[in-house]
N, C-alpha and C positions, 0 to 999 in steps of 0.2 A: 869384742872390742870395736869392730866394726858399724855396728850399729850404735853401740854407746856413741863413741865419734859423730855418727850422724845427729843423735837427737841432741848432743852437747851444743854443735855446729849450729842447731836449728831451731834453740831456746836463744840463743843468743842473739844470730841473725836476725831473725825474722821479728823477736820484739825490739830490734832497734830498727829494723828496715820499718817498722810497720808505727814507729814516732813520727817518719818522714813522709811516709808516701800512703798514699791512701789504698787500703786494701781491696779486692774483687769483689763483687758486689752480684753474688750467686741466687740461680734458683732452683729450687732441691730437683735432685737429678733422676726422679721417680713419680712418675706421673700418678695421680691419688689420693685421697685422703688418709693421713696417719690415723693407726690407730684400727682402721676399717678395711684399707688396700695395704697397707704395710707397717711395719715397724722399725725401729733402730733398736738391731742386738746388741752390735759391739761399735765403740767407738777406737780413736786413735790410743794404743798404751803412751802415757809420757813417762812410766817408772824406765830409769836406767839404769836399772837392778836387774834381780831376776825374780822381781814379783812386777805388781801391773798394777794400773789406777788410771781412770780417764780425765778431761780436764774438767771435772766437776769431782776430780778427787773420789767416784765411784768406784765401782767393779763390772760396769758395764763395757771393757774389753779383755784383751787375755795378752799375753807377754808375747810381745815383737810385734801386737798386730800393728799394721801402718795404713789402717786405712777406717771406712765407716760404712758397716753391713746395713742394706734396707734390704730388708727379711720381707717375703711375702709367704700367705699362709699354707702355700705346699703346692706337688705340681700340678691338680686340678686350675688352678688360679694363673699357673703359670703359661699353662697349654692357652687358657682363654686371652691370654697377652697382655702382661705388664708394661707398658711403653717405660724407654730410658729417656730421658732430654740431656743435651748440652746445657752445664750450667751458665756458661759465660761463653759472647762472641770468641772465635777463632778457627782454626788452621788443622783439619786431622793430619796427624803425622804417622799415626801405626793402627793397622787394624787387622786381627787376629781372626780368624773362623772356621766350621767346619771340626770341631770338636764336639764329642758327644757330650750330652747339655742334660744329661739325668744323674748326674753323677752323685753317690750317697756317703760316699768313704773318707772323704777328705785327705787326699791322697797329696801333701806337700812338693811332690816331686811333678806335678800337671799344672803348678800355677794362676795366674788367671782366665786359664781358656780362651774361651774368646771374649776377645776385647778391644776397647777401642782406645786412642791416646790421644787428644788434644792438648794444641798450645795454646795460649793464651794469652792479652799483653800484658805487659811488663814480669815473662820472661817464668808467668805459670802456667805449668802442666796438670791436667787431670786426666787420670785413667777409670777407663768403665769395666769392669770386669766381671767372668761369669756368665756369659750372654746365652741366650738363645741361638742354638744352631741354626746356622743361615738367617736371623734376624738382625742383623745388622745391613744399615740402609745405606749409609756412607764409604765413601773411598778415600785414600790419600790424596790431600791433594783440596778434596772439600771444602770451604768455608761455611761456619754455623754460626747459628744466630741463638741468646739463651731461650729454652725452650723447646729445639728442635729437636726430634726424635733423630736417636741415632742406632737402636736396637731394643732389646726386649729382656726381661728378665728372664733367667736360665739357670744351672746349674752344672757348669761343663767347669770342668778347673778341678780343683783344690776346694772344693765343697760338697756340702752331706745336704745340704737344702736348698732351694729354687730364693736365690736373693743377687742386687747388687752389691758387689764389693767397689767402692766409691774412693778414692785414694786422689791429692792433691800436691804436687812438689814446686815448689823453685827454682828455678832453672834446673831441673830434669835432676838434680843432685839431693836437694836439702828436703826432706819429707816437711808435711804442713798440717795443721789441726785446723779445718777451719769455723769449728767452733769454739766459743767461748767461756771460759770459767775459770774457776780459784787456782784450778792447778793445770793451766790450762794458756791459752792466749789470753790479753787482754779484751777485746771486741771479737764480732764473729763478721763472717766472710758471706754470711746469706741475706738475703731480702727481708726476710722472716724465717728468720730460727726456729727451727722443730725445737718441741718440747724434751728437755729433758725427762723422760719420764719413767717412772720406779714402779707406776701402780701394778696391780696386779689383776687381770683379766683373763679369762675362757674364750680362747679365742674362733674354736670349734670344737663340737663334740658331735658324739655318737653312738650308736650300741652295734657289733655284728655278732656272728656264731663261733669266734673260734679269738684263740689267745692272740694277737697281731703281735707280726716281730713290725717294730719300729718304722722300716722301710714301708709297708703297706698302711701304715698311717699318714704316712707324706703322701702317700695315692691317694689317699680317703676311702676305707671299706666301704661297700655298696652298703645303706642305710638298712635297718632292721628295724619293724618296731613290733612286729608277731612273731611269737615263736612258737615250739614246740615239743617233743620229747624227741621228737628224732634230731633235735640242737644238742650238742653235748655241753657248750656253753652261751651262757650270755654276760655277753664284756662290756663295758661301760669304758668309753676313750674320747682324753679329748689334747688341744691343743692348750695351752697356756703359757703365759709369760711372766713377770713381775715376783717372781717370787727369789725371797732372801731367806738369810741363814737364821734356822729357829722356826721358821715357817710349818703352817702342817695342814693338812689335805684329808677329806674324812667321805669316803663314799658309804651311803646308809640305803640296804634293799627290804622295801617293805612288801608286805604278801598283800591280797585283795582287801583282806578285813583289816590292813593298817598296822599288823603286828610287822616286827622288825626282825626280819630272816636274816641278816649280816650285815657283818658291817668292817668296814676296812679300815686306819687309819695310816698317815705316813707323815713324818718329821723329816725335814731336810737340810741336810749338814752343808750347803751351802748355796748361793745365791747361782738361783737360775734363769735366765734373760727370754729362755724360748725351750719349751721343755712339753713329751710329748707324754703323756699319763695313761695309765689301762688298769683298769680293776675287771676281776672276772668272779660269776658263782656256776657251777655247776646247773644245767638245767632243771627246776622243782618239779618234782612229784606231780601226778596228774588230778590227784585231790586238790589242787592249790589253784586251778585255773580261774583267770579273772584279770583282768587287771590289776599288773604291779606298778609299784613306783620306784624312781631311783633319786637320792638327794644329793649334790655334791656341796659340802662346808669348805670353806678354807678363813682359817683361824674361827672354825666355830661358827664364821655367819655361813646360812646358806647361799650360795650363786648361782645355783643349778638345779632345774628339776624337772625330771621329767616321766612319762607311762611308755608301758608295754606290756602289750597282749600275749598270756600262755593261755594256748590253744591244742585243742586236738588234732592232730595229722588229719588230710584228706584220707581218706579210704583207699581211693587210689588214686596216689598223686599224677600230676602229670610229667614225662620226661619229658625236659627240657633237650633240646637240642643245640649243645652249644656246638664251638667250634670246635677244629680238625685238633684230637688229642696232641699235646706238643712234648709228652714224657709220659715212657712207661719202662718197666724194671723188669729188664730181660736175662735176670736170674746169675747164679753165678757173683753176686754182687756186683754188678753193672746194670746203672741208668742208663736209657740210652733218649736223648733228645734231637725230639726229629724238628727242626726252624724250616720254616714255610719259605718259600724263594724270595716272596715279594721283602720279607725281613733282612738287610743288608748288615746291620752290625749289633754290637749290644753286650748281655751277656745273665746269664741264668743262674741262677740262685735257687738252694734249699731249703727249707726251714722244718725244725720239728715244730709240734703244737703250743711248746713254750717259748715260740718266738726265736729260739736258739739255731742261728746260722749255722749250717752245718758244711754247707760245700759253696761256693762260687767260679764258672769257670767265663771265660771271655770267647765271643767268634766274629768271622768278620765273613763277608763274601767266599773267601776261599776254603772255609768251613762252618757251613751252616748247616747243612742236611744232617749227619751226625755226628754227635758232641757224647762220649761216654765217658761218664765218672764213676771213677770206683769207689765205692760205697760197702766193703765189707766189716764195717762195724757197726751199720746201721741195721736197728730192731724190725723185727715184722711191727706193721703198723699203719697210721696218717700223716702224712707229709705233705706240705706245702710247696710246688715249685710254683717261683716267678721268673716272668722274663724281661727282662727292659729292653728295648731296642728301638730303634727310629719311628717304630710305628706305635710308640707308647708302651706299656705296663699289662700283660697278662699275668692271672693269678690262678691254677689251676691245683687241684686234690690228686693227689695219688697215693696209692696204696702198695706198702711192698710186704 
């Protein structure tokens, strides 16, 4: 009722305030090219129901959102820094920091993480939320000019993906759309209005050795394009947006001579704004070496295509020396995770080989050396642990 109240409040007001006074006159609050540096998932919902529609009358938000997502392409992109600007001169009044900025879960109860709050005149506010830990350059108290950087895109809050959450009110009470459409405001509130747009695009891809659970897609797996029989798989992954209900997805793997070894297809039962995709074949036979090919269709046209080499193993390969093991299975059914000193916070994650999260626990400074989860339903086998923490995203193999 609460929020019904507000949006009722704020169809009202603000299409009669906005006969009389001349609206803000914004510039997108994300530094980059649409489309290339970022996107728009979700917009503001105006249903006050309990279904959803944006002010173009789409399905490009979700029930209660109150604000407008510019989505960037995961957090490689993010680590390299997405600059935020002030849309409009004013006044910082709140700013939030020092939240962990990797976050994958969308945890309702963490909110906007960190973020920033300006006023504005005549009596609007916009908030930047999501930020990058410790990226935020301003103080209370600040005055901004439109344009100026005030942080970085991140992933701390109440989000699964490295984006801003961009939100616009009325004297600090009345939520605002500040775009325009049918079902929507009259005029829009920016310089130049981002396109609204439905197409549908690959917006990265990739091939690695093993099934990815979700989360190590937002990393981006280290790139493959040779394999071999000591692969147990080769996955075909990418990123995509634009896709609606009825839509369908068709990846086709052909062998050297151009014959067609598999083929996958997928229909989908509803419209998806930002949506991350994996198909996998088992590694081929050693009779089959040569160059393969992979196609990706959507509705049938192709979009995507690309090679990779199945090769012989070296004879004898070389060990790699990576870094200081950070998990191993000391029996009994107990993990035990040993975190390096210089690692202060974060938290470790298991996967089996279908992607399937199996365990998550959280640490902080005052327990980082060891971390044991019990694990007695888990098979002898390969497992994936990850770790996220301040110092970024390790991805390490263990076997129990």
């Amino acid at each position: 009722m609460k929020r019904l109240k507000y949006i009722l409040i704020t169809f009202f007001l603000l299409k009669v305030l906005l006969l009389f006074a001349q609206a803000p006159v914004f510039v997108k609050p994300v530094q980059g090219i649409y489309g290339q540096d970022f996107i728009i998932a979700n917009y503001v919902d105006w249903d006050i129901g309990g279904s959803f529609f944006d002010h173009k009358c789409g399905t490009k938000t979700y029930d209660g959102h109150q604000g407008t997502d510019f989505v960037v392409s995961g957090f490689p992109q993010m680590d390299e820094g997405v600059d935020i600007v002030s849309v409009d001169s004013g006044m910082v009044v709140f700013v939030h920091d020092g939240e962990f900025d990797r976050n994958t879960d969308g945890n309702p109860d963490l909110g906007l993480g960190n973020y920033v709050a300006i006023k504005h005149h005549d009596k609007y506010f916009s908030y930047y939320g999501h930020q990058k830990k410790y990226s935020i350059i301003v103080s209370v108290g600040d005055t901004v000019v439109p344009g100026q950087v005030i942080g970085q895109v991140g992933s701390s809050g109440n989000s699964t993906d490295p984006h801003l959450h961009f939100e616009l009110w009325y004297d600090s009470l009345y939520l605002v759309d500040p775009f325009a459409g049918f079902c929507g405001n009259n005029y829009s509130f920016w310089i130049d209005s981002l396109p609204y747009d439905t197409s549908f695009n690959v917006w990265d891809s990739g091939l690695c050795d093993y099934v990815p659970p979700i989360d190590s897609l937002r990393e981006r797996p280290l790139p493959r394009i040779n394999f071999n029989n000591q692969d147990s798989v080769i996955t075909f992954w990418n990123l995509q947006y634009g896709i609606k209900t009825g839509d369908s997805t068709r990846i086709e793997w052909l062998t050297p001579n151009g014959e067609q070894w598999f083929v996958y297809s997928f229909t989908y039962q509803k419209d998806w704004w930002f949506y991350y995709y994996y198909s996998y074949i088992f590694t081929p036979p050693d009779n089959l070496l040569g160059e393969w090919t992979y196609n990706y269709y959507y509705n049938d046209s192709l979009v995507l295509s690309g090679h990779f080499m199945l090769e012989l193993p070296l004879a004898e390969p070389e060990i790699e020396q990576g870094p200081e093991i950070l998990a191993r299975y000391s029996g009994n059914g107990i993990i035990t995770f040993e975190i390096p000193e210089a690692i202060h916070e974060g938290h470790v994650e298991l996967y089996d080989l279908s992607g399937k999260r199996l365990l998550k626990r959280a640490f902080n400074k005052k327990k980082r050396f060891l971390l044991d989860a019990y694990a007695e339903n888990l098979r002898h086998g390969l497992y994936l642990f990850v770790l996220k923490s301040n110092k970024g995203v390790q991805a390490r193999k263990i076997i129990l």
